[in-house]
C-alpha positions as CSV (number, residue, x, y, z in Angstrom):
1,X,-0.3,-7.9,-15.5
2,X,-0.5,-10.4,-12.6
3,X,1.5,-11.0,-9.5
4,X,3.3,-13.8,-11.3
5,X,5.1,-11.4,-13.8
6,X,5.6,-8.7,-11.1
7,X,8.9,-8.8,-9.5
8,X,9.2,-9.8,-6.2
9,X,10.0,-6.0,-5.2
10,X,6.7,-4.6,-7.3
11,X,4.8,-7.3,-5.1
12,X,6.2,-6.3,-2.1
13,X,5.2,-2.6,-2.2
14,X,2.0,-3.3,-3.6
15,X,1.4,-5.8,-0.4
16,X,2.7,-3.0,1.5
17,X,0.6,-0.7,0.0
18,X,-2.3,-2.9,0.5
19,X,-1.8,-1.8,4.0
20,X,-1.7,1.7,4.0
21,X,-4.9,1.4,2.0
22,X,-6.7,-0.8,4.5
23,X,-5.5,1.3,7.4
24,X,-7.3,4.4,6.0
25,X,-10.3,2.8,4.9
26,X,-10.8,1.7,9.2
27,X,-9.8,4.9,10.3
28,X,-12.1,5.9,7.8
29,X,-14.7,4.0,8.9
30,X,-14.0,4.1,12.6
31,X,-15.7,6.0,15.7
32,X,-14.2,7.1,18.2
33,X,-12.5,4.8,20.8
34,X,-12.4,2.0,18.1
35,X,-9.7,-0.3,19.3
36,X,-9.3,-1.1,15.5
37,X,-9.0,2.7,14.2
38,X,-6.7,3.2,17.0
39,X,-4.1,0.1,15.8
40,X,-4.5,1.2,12.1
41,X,-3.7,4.6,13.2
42,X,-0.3,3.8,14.9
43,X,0.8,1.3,12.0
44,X,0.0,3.8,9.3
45,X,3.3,5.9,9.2
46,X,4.9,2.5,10.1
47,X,3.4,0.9,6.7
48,X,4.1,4.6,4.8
49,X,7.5,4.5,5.7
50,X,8.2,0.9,4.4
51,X,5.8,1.7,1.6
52,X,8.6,5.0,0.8
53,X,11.7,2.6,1.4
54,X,10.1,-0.5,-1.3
55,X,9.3,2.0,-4.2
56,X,13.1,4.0,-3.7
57,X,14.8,0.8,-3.7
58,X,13.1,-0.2,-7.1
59,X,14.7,0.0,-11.1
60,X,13.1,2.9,-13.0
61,X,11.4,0.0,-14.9
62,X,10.2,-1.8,-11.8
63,X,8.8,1.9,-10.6
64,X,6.9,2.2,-13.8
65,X,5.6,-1.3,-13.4
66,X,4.6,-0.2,-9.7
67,X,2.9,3.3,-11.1
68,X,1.1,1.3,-13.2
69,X,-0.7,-1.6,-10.6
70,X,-1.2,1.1,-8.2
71,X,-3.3,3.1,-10.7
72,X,-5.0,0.1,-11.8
73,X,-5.4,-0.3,-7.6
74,X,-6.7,2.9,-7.3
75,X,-9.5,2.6,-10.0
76,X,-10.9,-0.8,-8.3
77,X,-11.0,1.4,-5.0
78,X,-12.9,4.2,-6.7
């Protein structure tokens, strides 16, 4: 399924989750006193939060669609 079928709701919390993703992979990746790790650090719970907040606010079917991309997400990242 692409991001033209998606909803725009499923494509928001996937973008959103996107984020949380790519703020752990740099504080992951960074040392210490990484400017970088630091700013992913802070936005994290920031991007978890509206991450939460997307996926409650979505139609059981819409969740199931969104369960579905993010396991497909998580097999590209593994």
């Amino acid at each position: 399924m692409n991001s033209i079928t998606r909803s725009a709701g499923v494509a928001q919390a996937i973008e959103v989750y996107r984020n949380v993703a790519a703020c752990k992979a740099r504080i992951a990746g960074g040392g210490s006193g990484n400017v970088h790790a630091l700013a992913a650090a802070l936005m994290l719970p920031c991007y978890q939060a509206e991450f939460r907040m997307r996926a409650q606010a979505l139609t059981p079917a819409e969740a199931g669609e969104l369960r579905h991309a993010l396991d497909a997400f998580g097999d590209v990242c593994r």
